[in-house]
N, CA, C and O atoms as CSV, one atom per row, in Angstrom:
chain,resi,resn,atom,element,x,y,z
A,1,UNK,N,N,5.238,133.498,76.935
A,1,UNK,CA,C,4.669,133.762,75.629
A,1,UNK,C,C,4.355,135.244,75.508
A,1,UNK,O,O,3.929,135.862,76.484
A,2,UNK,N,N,4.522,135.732,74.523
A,2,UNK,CA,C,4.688,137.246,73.765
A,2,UNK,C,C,3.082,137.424,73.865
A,2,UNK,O,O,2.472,136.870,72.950
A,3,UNK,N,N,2.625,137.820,74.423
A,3,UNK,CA,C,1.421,138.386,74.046
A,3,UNK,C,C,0.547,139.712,73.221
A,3,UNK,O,O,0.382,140.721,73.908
A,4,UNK,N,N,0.003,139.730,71.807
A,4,UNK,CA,C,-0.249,140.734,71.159
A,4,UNK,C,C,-1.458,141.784,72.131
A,4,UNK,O,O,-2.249,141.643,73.064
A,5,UNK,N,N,-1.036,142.717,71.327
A,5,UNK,CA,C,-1.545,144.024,71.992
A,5,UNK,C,C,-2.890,144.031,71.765
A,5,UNK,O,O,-3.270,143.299,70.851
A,6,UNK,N,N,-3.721,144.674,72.364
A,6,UNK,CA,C,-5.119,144.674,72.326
A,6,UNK,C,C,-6.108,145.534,72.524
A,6,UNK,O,O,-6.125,145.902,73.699
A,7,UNK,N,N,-7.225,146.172,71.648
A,7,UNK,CA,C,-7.541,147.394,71.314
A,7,UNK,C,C,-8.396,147.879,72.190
A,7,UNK,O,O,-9.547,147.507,71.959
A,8,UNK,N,N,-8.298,148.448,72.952
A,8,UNK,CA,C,-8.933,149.224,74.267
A,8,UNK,C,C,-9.768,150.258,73.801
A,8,UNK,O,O,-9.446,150.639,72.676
A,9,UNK,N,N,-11.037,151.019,74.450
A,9,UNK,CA,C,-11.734,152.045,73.978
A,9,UNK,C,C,-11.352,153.026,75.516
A,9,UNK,O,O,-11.505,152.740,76.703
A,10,UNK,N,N,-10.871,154.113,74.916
A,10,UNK,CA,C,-10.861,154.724,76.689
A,10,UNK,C,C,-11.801,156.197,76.302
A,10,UNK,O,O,-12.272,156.560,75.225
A,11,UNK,N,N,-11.823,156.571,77.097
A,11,UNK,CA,C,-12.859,157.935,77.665
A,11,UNK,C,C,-12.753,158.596,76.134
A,11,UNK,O,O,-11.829,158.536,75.323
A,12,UNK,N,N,-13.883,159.161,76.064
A,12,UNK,CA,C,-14.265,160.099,74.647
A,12,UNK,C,C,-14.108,159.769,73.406
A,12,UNK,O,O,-13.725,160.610,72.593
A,13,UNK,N,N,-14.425,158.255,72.984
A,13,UNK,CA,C,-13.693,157.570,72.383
A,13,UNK,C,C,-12.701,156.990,71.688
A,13,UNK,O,O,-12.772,156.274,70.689
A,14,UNK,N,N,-11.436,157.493,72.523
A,14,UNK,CA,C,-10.429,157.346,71.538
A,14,UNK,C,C,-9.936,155.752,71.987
A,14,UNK,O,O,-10.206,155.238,73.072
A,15,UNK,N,N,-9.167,155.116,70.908
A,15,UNK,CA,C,-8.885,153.928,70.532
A,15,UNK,C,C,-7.248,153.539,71.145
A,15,UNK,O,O,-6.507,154.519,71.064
A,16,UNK,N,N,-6.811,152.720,71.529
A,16,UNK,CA,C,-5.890,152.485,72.291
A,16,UNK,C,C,-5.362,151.126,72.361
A,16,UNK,O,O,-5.873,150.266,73.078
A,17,UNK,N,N,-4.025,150.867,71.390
A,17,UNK,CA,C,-3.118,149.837,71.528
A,17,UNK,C,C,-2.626,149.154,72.941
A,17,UNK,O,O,-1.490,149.609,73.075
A,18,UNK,N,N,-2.900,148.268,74.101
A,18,UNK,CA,C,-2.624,148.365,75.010
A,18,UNK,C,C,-1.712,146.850,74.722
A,18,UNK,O,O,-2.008,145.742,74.276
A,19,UNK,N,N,-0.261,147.601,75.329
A,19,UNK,CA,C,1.019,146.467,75.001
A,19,UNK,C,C,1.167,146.001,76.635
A,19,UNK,O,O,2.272,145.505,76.851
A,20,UNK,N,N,0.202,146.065,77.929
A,20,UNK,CA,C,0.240,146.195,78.692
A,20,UNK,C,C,0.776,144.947,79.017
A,20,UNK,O,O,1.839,144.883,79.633
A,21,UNK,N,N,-0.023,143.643,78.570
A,21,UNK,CA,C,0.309,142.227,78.779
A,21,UNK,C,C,1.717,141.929,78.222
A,21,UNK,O,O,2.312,141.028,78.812
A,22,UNK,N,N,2.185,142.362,77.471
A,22,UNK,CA,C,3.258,141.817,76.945
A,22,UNK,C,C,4.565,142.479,77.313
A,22,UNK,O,O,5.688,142.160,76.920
A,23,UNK,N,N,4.136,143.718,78.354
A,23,UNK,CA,C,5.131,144.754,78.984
A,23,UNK,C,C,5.631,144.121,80.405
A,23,UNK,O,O,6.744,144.258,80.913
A,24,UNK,N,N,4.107,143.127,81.095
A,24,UNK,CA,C,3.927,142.665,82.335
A,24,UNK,C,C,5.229,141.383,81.851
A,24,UNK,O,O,6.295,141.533,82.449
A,25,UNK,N,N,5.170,140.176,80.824
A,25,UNK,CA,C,6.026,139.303,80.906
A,25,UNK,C,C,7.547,139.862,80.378
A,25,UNK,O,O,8.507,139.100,80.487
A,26,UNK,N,N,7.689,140.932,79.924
A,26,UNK,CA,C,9.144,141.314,79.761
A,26,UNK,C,C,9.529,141.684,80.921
A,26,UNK,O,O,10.680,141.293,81.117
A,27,UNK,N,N,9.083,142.286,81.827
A,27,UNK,CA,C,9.887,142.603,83.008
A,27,UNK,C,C,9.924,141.303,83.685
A,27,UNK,O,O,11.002,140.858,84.078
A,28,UNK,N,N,8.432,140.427,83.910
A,28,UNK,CA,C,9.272,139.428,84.644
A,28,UNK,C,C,10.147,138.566,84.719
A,28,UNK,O,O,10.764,138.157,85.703
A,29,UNK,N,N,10.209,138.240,83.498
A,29,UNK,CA,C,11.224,137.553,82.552
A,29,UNK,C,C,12.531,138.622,83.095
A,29,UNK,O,O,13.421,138.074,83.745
A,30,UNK,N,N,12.655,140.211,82.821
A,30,UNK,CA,C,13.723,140.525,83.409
A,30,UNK,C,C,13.907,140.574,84.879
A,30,UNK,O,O,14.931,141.097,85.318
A,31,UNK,N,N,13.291,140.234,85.435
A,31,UNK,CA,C,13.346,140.211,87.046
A,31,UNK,C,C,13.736,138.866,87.183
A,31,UNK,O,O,14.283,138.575,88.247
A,32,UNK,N,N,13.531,137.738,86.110
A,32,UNK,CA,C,14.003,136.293,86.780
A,32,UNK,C,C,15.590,136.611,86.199
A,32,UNK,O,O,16.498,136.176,86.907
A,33,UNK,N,N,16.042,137.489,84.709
A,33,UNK,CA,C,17.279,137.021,84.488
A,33,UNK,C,C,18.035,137.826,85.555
A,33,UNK,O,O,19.213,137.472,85.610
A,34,UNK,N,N,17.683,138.897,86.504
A,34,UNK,CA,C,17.896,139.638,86.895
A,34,UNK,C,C,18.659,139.024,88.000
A,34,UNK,O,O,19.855,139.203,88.232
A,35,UNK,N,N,17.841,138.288,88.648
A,35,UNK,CA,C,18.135,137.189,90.082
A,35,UNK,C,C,19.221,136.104,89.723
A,35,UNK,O,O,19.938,135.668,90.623
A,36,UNK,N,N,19.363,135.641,88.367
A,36,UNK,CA,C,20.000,134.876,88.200
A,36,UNK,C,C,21.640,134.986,87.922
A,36,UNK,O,O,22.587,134.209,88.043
A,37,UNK,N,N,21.422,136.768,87.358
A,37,UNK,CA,C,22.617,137.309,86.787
A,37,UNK,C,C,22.579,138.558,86.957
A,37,UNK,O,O,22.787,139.288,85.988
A,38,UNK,N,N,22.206,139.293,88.684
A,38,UNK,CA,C,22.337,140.594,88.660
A,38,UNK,C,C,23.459,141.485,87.962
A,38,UNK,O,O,23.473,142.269,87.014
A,39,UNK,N,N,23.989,141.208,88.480
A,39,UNK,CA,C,25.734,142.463,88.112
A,39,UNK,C,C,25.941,142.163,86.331
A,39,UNK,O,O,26.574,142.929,85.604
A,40,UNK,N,N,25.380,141.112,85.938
A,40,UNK,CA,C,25.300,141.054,83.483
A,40,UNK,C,C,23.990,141.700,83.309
A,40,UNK,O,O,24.005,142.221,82.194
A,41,UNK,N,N,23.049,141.875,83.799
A,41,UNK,CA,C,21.654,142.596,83.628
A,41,UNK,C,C,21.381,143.973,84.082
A,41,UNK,O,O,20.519,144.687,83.569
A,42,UNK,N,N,22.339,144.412,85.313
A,42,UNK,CA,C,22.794,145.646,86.002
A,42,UNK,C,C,23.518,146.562,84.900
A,42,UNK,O,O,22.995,147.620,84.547
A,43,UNK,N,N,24.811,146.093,84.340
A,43,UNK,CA,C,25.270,145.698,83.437
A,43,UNK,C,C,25.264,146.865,81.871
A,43,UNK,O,O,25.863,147.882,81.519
A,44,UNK,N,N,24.096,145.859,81.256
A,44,UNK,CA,C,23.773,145.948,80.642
A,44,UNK,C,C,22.509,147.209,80.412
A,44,UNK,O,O,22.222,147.799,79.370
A,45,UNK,N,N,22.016,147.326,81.537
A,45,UNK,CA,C,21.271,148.363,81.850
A,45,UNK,C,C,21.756,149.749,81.783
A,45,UNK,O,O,21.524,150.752,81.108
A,46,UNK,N,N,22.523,149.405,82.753
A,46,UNK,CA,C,23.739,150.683,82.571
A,46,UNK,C,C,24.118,151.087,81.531
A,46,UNK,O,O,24.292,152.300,81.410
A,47,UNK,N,N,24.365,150.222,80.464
A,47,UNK,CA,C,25.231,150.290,79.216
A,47,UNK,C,C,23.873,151.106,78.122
A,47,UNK,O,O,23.936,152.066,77.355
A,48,UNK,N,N,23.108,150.495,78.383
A,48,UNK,CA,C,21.624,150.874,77.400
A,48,UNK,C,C,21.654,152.932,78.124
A,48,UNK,O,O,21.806,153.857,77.326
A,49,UNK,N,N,21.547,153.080,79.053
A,49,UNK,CA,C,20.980,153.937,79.665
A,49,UNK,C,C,22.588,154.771,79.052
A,49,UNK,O,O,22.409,154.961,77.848
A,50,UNK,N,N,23.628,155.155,79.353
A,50,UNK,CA,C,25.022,155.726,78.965
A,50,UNK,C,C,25.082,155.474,77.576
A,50,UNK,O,O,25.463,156.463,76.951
A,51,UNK,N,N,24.841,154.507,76.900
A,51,UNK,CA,C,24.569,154.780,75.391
A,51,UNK,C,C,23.353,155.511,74.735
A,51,UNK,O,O,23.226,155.711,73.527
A,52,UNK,N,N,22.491,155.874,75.705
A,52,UNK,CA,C,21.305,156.725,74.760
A,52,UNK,C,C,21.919,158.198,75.588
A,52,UNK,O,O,21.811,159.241,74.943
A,53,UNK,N,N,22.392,158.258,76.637
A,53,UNK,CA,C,23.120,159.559,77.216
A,53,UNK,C,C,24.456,160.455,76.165
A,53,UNK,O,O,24.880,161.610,76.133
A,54,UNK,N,N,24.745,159.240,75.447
A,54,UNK,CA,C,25.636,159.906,74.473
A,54,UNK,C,C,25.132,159.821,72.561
A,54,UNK,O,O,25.674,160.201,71.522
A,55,UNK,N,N,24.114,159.265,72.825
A,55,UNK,CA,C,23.729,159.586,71.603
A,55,UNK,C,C,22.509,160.637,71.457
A,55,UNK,O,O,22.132,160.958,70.330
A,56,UNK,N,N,21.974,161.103,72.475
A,56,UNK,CA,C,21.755,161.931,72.637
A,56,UNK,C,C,22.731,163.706,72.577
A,56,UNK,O,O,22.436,164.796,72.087
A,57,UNK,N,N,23.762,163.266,73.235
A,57,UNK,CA,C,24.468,164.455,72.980
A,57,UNK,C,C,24.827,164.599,71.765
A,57,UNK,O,O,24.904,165.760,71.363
A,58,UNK,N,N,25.147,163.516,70.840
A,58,UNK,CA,C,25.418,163.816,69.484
A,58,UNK,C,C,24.577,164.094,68.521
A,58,UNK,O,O,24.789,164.755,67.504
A,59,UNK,N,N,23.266,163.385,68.990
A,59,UNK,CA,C,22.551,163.790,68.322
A,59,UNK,C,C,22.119,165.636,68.526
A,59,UNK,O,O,21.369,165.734,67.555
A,60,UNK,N,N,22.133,166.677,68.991
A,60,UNK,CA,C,22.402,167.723,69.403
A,60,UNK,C,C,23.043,168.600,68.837
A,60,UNK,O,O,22.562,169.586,68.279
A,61,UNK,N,N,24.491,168.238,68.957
A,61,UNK,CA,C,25.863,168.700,68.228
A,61,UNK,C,C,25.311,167.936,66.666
A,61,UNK,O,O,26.120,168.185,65.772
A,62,UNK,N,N,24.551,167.390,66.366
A,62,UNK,CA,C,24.446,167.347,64.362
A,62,UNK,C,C,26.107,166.038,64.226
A,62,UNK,O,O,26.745,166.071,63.174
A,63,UNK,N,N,26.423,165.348,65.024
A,63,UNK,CA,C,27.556,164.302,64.736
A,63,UNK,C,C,26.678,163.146,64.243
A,63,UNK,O,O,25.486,163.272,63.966
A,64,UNK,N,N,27.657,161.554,64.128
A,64,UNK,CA,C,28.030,160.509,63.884
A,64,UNK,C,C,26.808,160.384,64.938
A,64,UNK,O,O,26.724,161.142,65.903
A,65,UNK,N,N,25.551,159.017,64.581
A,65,UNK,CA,C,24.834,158.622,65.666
A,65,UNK,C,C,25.073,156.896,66.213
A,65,UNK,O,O,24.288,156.050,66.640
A,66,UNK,N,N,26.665,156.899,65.934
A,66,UNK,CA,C,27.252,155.401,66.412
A,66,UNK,C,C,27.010,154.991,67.865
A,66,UNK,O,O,27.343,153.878,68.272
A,67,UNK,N,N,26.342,156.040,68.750
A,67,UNK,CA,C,26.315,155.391,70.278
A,67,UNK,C,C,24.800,155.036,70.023
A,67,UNK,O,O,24.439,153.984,70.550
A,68,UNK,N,N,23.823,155.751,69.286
A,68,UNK,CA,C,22.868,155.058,69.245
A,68,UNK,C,C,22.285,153.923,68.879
A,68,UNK,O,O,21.314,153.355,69.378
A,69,UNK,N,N,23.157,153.541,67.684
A,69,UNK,CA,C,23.065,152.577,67.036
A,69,UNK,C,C,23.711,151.618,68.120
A,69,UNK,O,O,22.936,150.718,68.444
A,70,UNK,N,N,24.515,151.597,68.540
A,70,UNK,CA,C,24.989,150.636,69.475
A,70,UNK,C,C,24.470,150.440,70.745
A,70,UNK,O,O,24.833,149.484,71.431
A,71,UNK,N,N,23.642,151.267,71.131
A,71,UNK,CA,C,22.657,151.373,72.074
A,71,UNK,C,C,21.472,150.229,71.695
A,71,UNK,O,O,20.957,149.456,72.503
A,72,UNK,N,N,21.225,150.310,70.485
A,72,UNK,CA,C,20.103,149.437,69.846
A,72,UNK,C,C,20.670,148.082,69.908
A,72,UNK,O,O,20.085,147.228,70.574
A,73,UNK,N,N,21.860,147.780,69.212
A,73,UNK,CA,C,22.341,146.522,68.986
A,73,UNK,C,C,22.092,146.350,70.527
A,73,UNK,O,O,21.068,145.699,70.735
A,74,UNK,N,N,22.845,146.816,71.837
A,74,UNK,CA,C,22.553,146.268,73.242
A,74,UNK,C,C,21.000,145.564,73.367
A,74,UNK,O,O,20.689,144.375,73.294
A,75,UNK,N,N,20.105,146.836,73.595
A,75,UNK,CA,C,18.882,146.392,73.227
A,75,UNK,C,C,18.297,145.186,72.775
A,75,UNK,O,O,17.500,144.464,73.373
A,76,UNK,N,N,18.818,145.047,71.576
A,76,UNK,CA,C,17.972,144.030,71.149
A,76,UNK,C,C,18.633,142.982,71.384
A,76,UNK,O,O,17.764,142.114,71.462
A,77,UNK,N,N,19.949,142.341,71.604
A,77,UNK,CA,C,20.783,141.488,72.568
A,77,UNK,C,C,19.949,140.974,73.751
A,77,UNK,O,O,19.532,139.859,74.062
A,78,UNK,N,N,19.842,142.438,74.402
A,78,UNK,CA,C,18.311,142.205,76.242
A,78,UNK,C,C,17.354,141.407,75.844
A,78,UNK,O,O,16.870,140.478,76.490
A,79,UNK,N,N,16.902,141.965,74.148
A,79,UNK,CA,C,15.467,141.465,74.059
A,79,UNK,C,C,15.611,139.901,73.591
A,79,UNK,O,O,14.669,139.241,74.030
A,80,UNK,N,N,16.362,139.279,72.965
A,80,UNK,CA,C,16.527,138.325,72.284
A,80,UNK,C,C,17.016,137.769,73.998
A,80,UNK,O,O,16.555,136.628,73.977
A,81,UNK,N,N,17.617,137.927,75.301
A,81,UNK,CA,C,17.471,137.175,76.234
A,81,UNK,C,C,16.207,137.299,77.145
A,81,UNK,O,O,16.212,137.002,78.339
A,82,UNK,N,N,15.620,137.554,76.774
A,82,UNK,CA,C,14.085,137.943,77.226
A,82,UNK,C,C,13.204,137.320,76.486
A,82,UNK,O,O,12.037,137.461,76.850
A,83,UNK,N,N,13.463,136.457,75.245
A,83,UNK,CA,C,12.550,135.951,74.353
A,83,UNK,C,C,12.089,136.310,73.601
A,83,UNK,O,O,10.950,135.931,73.328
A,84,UNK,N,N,12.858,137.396,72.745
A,84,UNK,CA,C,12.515,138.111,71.382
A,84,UNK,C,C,11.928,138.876,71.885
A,84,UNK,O,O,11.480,138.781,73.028
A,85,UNK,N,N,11.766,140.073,70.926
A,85,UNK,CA,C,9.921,140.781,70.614
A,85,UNK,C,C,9.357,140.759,69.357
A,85,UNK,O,O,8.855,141.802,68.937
A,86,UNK,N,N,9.348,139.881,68.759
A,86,UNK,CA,C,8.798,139.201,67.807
A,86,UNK,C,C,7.948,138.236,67.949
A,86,UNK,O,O,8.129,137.161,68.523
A,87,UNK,N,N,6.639,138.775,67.213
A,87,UNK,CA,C,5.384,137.851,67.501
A,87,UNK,C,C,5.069,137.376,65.924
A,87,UNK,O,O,4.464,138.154,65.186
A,88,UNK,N,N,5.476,136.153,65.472
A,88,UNK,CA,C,4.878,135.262,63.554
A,88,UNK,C,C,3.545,134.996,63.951
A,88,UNK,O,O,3.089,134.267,64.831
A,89,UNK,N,N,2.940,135.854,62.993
A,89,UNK,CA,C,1.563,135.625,62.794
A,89,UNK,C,C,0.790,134.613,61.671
A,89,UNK,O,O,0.916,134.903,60.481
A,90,UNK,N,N,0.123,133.624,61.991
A,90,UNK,CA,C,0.001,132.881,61.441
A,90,UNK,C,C,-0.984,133.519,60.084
A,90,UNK,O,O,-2.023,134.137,60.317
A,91,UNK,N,N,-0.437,133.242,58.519
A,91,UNK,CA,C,-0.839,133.994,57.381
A,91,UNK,C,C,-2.806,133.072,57.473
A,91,UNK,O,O,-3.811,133.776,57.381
A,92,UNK,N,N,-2.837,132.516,57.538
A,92,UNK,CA,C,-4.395,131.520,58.021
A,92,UNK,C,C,-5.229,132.649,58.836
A,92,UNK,O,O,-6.265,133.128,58.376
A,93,UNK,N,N,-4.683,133.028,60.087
A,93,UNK,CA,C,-5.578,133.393,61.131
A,93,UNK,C,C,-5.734,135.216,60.302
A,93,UNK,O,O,-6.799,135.705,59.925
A,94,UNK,N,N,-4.367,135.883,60.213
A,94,UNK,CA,C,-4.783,137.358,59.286
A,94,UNK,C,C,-5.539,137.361,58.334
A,94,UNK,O,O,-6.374,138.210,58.023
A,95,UNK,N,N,-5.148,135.979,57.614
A,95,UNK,CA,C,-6.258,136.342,56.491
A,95,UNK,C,C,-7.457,136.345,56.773
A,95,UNK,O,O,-8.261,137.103,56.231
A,96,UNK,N,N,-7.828,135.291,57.880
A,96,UNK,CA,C,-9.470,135.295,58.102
A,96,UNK,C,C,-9.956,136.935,58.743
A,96,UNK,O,O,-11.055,137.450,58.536
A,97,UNK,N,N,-8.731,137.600,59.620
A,97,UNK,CA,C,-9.159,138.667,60.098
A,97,UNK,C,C,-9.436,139.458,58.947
A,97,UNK,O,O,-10.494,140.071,58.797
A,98,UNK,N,N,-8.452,139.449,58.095
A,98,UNK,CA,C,-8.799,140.752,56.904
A,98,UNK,C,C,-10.259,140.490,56.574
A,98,UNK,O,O,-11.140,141.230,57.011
A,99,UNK,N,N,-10.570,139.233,55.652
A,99,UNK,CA,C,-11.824,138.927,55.579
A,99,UNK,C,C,-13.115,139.522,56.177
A,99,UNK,O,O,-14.108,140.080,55.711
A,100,UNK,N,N,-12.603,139.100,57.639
A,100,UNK,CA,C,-14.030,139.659,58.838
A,100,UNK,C,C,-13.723,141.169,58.802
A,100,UNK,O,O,-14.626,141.987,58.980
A,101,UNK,N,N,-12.617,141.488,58.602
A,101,UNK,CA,C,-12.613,143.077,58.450
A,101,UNK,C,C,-13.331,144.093,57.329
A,101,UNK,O,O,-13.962,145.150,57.348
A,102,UNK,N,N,-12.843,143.110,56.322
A,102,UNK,CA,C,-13.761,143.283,54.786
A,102,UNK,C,C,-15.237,143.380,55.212
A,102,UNK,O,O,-15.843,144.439,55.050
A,103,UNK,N,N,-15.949,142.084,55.860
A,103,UNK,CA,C,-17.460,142.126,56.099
A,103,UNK,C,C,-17.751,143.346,56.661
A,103,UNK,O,O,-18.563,144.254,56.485
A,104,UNK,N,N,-16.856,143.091,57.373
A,104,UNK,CA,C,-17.595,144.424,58.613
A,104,UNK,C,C,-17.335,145.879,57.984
A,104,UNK,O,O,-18.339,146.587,58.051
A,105,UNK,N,N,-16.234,146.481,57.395
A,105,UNK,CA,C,-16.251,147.309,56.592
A,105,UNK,C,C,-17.681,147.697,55.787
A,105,UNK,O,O,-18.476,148.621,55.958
A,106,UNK,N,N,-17.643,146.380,54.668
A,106,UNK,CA,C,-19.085,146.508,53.955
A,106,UNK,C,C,-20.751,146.552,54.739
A,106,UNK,O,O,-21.891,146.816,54.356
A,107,UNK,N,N,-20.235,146.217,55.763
A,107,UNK,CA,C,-21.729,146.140,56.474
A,107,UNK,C,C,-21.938,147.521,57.180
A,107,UNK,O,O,-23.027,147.932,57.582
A,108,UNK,N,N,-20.728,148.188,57.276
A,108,UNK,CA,C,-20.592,149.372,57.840
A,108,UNK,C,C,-20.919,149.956,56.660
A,108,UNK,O,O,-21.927,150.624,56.889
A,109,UNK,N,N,-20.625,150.059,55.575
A,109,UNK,CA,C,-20.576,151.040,54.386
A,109,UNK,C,C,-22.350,150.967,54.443
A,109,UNK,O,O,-23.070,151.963,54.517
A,110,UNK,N,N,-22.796,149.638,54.391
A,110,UNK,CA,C,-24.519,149.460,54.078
A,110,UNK,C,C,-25.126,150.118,54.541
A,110,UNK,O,O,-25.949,150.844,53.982
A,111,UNK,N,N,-24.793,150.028,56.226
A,111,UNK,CA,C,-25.327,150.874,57.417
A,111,UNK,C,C,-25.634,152.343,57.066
A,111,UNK,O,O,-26.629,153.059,57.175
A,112,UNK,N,N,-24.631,152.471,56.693
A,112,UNK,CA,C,-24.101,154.503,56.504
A,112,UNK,C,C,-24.867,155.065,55.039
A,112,UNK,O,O,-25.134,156.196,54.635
A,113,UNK,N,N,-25.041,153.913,54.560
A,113,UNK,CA,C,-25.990,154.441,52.830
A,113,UNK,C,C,-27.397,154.567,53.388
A,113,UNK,O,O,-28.199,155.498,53.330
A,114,UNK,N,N,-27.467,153.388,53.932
A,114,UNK,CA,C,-29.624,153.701,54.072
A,114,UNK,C,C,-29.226,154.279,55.269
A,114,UNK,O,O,-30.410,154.611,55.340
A,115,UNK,N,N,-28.677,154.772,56.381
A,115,UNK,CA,C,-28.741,156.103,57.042
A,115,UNK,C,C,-28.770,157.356,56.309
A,115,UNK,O,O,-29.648,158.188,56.539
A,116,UNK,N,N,-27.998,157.513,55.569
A,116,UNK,CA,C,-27.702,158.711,54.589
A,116,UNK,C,C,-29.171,158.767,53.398
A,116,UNK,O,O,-29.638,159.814,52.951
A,117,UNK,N,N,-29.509,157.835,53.187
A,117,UNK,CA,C,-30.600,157.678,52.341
A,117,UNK,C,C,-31.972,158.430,53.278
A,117,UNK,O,O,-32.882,159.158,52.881
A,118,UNK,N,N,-31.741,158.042,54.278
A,118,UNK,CA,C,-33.201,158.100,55.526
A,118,UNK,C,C,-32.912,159.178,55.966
A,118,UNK,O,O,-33.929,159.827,56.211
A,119,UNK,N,N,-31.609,159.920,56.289
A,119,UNK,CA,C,-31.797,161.287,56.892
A,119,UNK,C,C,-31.822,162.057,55.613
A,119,UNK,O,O,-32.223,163.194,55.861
A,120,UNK,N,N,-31.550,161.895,54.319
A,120,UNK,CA,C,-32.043,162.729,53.194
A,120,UNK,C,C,-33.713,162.502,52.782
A,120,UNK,O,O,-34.242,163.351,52.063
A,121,UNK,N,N,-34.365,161.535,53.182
A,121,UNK,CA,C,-36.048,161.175,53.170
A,121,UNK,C,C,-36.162,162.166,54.767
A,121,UNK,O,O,-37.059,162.982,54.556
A,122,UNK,N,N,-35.801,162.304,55.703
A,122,UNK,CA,C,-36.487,163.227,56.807
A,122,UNK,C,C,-36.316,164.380,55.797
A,122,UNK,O,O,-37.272,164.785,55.135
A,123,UNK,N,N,-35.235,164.831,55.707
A,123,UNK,CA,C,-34.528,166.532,54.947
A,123,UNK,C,C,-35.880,166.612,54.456
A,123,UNK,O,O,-36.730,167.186,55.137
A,124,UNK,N,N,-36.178,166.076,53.303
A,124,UNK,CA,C,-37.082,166.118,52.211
A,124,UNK,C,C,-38.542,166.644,52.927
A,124,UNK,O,O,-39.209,167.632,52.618
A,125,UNK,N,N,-38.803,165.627,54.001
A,125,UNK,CA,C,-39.823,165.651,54.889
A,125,UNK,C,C,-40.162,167.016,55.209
A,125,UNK,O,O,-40.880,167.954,54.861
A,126,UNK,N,N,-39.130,166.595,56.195
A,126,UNK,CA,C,-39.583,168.104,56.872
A,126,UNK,C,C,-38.827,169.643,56.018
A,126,UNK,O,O,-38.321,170.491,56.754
A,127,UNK,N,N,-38.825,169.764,55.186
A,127,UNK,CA,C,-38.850,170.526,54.211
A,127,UNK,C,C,-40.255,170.791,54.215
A,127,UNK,O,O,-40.945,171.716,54.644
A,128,UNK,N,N,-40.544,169.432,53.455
A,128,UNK,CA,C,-42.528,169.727,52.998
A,128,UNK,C,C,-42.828,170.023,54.247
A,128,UNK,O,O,-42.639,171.237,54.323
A,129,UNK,N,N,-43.210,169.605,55.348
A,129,UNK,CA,C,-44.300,170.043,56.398
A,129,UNK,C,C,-43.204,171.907,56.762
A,129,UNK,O,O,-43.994,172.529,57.472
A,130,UNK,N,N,-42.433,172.459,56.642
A,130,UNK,CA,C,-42.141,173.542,57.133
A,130,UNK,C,C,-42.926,174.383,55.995
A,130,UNK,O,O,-43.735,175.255,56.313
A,131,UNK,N,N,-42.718,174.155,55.031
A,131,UNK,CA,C,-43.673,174.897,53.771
A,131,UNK,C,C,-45.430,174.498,53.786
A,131,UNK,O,O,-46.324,175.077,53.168
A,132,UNK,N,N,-45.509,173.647,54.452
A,132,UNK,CA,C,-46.943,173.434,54.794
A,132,UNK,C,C,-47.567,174.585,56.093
A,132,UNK,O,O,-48.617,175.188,55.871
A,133,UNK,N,N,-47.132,174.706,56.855
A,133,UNK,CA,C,-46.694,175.504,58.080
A,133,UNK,C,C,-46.917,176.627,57.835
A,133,UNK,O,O,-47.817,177.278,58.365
A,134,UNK,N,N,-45.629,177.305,56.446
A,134,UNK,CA,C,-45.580,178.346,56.253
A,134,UNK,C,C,-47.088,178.983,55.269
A,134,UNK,O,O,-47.633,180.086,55.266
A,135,UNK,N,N,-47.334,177.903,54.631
A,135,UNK,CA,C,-48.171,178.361,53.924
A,135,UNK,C,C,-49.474,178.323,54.656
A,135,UNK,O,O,-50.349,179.037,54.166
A,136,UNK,N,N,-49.827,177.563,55.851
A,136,UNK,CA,C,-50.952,177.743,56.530
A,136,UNK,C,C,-51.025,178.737,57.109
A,136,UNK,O,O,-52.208,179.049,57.242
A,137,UNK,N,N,-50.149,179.651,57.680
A,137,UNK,CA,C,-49.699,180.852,58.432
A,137,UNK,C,C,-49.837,182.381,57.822
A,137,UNK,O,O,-50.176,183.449,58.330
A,138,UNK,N,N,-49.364,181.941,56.322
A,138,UNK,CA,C,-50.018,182.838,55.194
A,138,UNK,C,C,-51.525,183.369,55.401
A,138,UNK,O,O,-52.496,182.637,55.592
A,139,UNK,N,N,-51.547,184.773,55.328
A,139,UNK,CA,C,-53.407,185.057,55.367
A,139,UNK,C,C,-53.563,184.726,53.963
A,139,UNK,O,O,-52.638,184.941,53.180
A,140,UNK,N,N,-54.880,184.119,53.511
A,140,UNK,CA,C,-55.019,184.029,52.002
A,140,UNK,C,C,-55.863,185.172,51.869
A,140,UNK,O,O,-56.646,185.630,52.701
A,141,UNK,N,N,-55.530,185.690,50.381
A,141,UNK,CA,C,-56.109,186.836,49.450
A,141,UNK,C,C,-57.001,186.388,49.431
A,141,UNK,O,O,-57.178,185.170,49.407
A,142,UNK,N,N,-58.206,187.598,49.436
A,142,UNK,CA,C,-59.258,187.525,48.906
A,142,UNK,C,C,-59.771,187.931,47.203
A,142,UNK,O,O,-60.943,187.774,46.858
């Protein structure tokens, strides 16, 4: 089974698609067709790897990008004996995500108003007490 990718937080917070699980069953999947049919999977490897070697060169020289394209058709041939890479998402389960995405959006937006509301009530604040300050510091006229 195809497993979807899944959103990782790594160092300094940046956000991160990790296709890691679903990278782990394509190879093994190619390691079983591998055993079963070295020298058609050898093959074919070869063929993927010498077709991006020449569509690369053309792509270069400004030519025709027919080895790439045929590089792809190979490709996706591998992938469709590997079990697709196509994951149907059930329209039920997205929609509920959009939904919870919607909440959480708006609950985020709520969050960020009465923050924004409360650090413009400090501003205000301490405005007044710095002019309180200043004006206590003032010698008064006689």
């Amino acid at each position: 089974m195809i497993q979807l990718p899944t959103l990782r937080l790594e160092g300094h917070g940046i956000l991160v698609l990790d296709n890691a699980a679903s990278a782990h069953g394509y190879l093994r999947t190619l390691a079983d067709l591998y055993r079963e049919d070295p020298e058609g999977v050898g093959d074919a490897l070869i063929l993927i790897a010498d077709l991006g070697d020449a569509a690369e060169e053309v792509r270069c020289s400004g030519g025709c990008d027919c080895a790439g394209r045929a590089r792809d058709g190979v490709v996706d041939d591998l992938l469709l004996d590997l079990g697709g890479a196509r994951t149907a998402l059930d329209p039920r389960v997205t929609h509920r995500a959009l939904m919870q995405a919607r909440q959480l959006a708006g609950a985020a937006q709520a969050i960020a108003d009465t923050a924004r509301a409360r650090a413009d009530e400090l501003a205000a604040l301490t405005g007044m007490e710095r002019k309180a300050r200043e004006d206590a510091r003032r010698p008064v006229a006689p």
